[in-house]
RODO-2510 file (C-alpha; in nm, 4 decimals, decimal comma):
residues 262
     n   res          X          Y          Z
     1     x     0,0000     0,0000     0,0000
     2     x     0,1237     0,3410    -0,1058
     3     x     0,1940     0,5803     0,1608
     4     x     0,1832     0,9653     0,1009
     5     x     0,2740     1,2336     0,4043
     6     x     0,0840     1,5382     0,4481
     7     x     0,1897     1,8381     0,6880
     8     x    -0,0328     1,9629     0,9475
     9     x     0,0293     2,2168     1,1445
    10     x     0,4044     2,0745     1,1553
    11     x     0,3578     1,7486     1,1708
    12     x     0,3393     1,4962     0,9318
    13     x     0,0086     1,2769     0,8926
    14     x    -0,0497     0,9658     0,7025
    15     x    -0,2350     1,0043     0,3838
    16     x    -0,4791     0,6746     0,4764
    17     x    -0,7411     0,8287     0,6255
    18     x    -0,6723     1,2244     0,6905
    19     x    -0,9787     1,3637     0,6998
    20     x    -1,0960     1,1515     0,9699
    21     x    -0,7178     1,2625     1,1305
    22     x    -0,7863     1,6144     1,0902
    23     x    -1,1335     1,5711     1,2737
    24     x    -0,9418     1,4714     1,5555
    25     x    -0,6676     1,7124     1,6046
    26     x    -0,9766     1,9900     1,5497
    27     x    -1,0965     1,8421     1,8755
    28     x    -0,7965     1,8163     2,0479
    29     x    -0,7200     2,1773     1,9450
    30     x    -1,1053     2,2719     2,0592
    31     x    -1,0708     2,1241     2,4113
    32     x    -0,7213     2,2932     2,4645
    33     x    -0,8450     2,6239     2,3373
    34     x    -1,1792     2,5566     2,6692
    35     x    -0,8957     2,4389     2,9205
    36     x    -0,9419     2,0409     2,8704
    37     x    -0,5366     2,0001     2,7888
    38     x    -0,2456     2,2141     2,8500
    39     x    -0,0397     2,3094     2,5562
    40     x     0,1934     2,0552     2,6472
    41     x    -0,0441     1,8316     2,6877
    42     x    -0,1982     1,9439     2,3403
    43     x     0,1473     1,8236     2,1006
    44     x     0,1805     1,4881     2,3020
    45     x    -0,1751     1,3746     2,1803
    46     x    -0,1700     1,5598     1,8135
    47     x     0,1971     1,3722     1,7593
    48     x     0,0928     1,0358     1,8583
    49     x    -0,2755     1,1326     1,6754
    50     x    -0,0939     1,1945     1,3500
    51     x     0,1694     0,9265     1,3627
    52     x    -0,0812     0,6639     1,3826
    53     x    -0,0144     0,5578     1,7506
    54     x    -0,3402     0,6630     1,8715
    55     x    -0,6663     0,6179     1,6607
    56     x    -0,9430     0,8233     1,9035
    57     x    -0,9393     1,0615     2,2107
    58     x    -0,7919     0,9143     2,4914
    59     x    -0,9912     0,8290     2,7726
    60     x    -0,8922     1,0983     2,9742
    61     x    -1,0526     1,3329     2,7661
    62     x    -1,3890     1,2406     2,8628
    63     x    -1,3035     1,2272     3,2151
    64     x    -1,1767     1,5986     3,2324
    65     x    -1,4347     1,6992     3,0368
    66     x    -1,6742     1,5374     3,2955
    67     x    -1,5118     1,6614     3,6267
    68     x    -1,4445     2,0232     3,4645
    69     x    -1,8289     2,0894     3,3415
    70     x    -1,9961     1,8064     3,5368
    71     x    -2,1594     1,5727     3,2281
    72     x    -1,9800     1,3010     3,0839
    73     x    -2,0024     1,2468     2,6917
    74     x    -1,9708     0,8520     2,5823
    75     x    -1,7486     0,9235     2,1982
    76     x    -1,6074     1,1387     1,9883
    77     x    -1,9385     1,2488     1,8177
    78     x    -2,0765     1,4017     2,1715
    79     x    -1,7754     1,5996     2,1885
    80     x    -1,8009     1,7577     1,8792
    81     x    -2,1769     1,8481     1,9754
    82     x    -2,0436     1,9663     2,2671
    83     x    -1,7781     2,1575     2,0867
    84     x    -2,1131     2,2965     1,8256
    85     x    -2,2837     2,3719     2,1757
    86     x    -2,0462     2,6132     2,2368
    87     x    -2,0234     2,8100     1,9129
    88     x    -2,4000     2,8314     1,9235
    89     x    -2,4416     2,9819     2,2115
    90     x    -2,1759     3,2249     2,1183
    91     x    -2,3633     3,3011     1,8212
    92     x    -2,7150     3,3056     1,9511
    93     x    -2,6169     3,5584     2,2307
    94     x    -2,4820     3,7472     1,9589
    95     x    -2,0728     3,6869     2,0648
    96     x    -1,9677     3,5285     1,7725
    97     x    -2,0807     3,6364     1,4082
    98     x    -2,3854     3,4621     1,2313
    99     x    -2,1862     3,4056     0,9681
   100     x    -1,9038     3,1517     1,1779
   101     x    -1,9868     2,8164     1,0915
   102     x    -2,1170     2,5964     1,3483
   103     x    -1,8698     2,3088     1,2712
   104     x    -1,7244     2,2113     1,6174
   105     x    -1,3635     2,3733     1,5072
   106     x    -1,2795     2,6048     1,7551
   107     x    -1,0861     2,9057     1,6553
   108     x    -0,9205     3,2744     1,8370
   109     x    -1,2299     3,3970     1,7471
   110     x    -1,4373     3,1648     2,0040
   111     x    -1,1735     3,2288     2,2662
   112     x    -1,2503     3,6295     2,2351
   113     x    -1,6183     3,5780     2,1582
   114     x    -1,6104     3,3872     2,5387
   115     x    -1,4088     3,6954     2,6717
   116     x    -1,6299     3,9044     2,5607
   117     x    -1,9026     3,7265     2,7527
   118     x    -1,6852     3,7423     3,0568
   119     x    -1,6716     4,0873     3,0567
   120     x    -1,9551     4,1925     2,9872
   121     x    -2,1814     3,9923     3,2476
   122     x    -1,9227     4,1304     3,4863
   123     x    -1,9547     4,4868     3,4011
   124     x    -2,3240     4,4111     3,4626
   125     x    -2,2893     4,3261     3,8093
   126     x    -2,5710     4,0939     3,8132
   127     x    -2,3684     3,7933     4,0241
   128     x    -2,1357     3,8662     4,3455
   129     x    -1,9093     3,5803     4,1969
   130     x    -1,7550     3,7041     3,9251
   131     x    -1,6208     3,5397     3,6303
   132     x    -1,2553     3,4850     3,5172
   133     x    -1,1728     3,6788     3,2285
   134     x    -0,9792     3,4509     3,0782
   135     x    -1,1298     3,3482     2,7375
   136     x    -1,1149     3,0090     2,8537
   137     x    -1,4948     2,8611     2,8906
   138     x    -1,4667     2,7422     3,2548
   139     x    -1,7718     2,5814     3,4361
   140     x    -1,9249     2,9097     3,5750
   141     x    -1,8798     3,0530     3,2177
   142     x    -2,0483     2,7631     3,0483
   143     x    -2,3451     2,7738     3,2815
   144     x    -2,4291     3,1458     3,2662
   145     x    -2,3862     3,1594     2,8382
   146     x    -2,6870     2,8252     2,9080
   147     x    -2,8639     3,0324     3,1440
   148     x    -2,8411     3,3613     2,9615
   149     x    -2,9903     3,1786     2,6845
   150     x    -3,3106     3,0341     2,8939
   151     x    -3,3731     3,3518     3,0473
   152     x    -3,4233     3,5464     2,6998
   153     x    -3,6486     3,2305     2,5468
   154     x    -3,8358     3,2277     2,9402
   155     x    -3,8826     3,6646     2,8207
   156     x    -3,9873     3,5363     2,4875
   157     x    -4,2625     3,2964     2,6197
   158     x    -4,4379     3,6320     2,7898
   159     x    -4,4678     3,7227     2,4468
   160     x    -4,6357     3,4180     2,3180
   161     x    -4,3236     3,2808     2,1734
   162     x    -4,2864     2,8637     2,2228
   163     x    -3,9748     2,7521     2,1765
   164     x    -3,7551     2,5477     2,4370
   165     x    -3,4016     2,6174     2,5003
   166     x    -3,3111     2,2063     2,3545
   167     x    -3,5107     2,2977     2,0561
   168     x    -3,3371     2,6043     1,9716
   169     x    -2,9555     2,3953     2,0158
   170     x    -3,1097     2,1546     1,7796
   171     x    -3,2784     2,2570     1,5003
   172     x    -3,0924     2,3540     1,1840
   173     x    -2,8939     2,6612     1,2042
   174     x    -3,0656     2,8383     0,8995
   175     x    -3,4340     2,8199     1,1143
   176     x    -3,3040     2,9224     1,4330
   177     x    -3,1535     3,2191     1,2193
   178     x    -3,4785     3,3103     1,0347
   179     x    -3,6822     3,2235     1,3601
   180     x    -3,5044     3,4916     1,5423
   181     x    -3,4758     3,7216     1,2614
   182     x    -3,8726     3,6808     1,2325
   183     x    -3,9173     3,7821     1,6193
   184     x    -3,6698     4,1047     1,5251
   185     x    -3,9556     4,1945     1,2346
   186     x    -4,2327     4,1251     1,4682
   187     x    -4,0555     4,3978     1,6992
   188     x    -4,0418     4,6379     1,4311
   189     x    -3,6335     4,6157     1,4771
   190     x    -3,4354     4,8305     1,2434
   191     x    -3,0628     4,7064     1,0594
   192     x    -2,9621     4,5370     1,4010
   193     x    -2,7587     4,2343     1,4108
   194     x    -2,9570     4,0059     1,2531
   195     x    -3,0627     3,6245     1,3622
   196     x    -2,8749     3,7000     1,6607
   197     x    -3,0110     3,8295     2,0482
   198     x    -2,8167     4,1743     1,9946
   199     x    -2,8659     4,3890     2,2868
   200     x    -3,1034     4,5849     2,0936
   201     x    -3,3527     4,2848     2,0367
   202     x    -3,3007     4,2321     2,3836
   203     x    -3,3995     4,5797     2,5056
   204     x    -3,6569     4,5437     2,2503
   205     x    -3,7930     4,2076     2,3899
   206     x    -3,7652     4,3207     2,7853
   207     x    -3,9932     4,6657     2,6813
   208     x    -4,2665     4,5100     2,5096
   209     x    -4,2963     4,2865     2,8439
   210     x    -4,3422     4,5769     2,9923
   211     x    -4,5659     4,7622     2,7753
   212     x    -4,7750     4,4428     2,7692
   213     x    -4,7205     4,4252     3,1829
   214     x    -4,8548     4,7556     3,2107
   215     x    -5,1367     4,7616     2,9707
   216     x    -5,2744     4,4515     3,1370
   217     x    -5,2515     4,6449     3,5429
   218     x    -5,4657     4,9047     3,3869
   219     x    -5,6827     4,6790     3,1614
   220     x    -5,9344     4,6647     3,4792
   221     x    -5,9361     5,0230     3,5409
   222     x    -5,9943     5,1038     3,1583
   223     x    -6,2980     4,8697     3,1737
   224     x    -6,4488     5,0326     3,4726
   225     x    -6,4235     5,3843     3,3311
   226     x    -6,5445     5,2625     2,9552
   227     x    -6,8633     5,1223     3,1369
   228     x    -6,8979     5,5117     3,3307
   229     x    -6,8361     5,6631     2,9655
   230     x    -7,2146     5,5856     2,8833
   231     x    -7,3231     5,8204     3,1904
   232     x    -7,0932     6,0492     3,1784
   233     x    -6,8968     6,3182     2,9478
   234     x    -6,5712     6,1557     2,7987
   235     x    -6,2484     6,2253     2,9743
   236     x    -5,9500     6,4303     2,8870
   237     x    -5,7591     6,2463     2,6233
   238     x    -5,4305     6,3007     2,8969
   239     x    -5,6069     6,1738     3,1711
   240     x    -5,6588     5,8185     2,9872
   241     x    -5,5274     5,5025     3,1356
   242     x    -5,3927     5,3410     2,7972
   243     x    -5,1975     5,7131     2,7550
   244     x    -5,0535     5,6918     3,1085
   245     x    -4,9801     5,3499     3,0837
   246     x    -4,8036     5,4397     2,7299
   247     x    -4,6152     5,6914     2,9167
   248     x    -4,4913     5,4857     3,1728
   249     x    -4,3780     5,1836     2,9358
   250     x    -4,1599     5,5042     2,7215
   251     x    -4,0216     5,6062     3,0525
   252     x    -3,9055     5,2286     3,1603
   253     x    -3,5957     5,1272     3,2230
   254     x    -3,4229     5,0414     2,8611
   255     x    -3,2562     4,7117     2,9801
   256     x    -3,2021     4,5216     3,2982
   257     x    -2,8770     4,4662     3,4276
   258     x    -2,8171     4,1411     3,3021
   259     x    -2,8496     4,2985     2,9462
   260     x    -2,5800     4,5982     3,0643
   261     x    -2,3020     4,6392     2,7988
   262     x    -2,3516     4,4420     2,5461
***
């Protein structure tokens, strides 16, 4: 059998099967780049990976990845989902661009999208415990980017919008892109990051709760006075409860402080 050698990233890989070799190192370069392996660590298993002495992830891969986030994944194919996890909810929380593909290859450009997310949920002040800004997605990191995520699809369900936070990791990335981008429209949203929760969509989403919060507090008292309207003379346009309840939702709060800074 004819054997041809192929450099990667300065080391030489066997032509047999290299695509299925380059999957590999992308995953061993993924969990390095979210503090799995040192860099040390990291050319040990991409040497012996693309030599041939090694054919999968070693077991100790899954068992950092389970003490370090607390889940263990059985193969290779849940940590590339894993991997995918993480770029989407980089990109749905609007910290990595739409237009990165969701291909479990982490890149510098995750690393400073998760930055970014450390810095600006600490700027918010939100949590006494703050986060490492480190770029590296520890534990605490990974949780708040999941329950950042909930929180805006729990806002969304006030709305009338039905979608759970599994379904939106899920379905294919061109829906989830037009389903948000349809929830911008319905917002009457102008050229704002699109398919993404920008922090306009978000300010947009957190003031039509209110508006809708508000409206409904006075919907009794509106009621009352429409019934009186039949005795009486009609009230001063200024002195009506959908106006002052207008007024109030205009003179809200823009955004909450988990929403601060980005």
């Amino acid at each position: 059998k004819q054997w041809y050698q192929r450099r990667v990233r300065g080391w030489h890989v066997k032509e047999g099967n290299f695509t299925l070799i380059k999957e590999k190192l992308q995953m061993v370069g993924g969990l390095t780049r979210l503090g799995v392996w040192s860099e040390e660590e990291r050319n040990d298993l991409i040497g012996k990976i693309a030599s041939g002495e090694i054919s999968a992830l070693p077991e100790s891969a899954y068992a950092r990845i389970a003490i370090k986030y607390g889940f263990y994944l059985k193969n290779e194919a849940g940590v590339k989902r894993f991997l995918c996890e993480v770029q989407l909810l980089l990109r749905h929380l609007n910290y990595q661009s739409v237009f990165v593909d969701i291909d479990g290859v982490l890149s510098d450009l995750t690393s400073t999208a998760i930055l970014s997310f450390q810095k600006h949920l600490n700027q918010g002040g939100e949590f006494v415990e703050r986060l490492p800004e480190t770029g590296v997605l520890c534990k605490d990191t990974y949780d708040r980017l999941r329950d950042s995520l909930k929180r805006i699809l729990m806002d969304l369900k006030k709305l009338g919008y039905q979608l759970s936070f599994n379904s939106l990791m899920q379905q294919n990335e061109q829906r989830m892109i037009e389903f948000i981008t349809g929830i911008q429209e319905d917002l009457n949203l102008g050229l704002y990051v699109r398919g993404s929760f920008c922090s306009k969509t978000r300010e947009a989403i957190n003031r039509q709760i209110y508006e809708t919060e508000v409206a409904a507090w006075f919907q009794p008292f509106n009621s009352a006075l429409s019934s009186e309207t039949v005795k009486s003379d009609r009230m001063p346009m200024e002195s009506s409860p959908v106006i002052i309840a207008n007024n109030l939702a205009r003179s809200a709060p823009s955004q909450s402080a988990f929403l601060h800074g980005h």
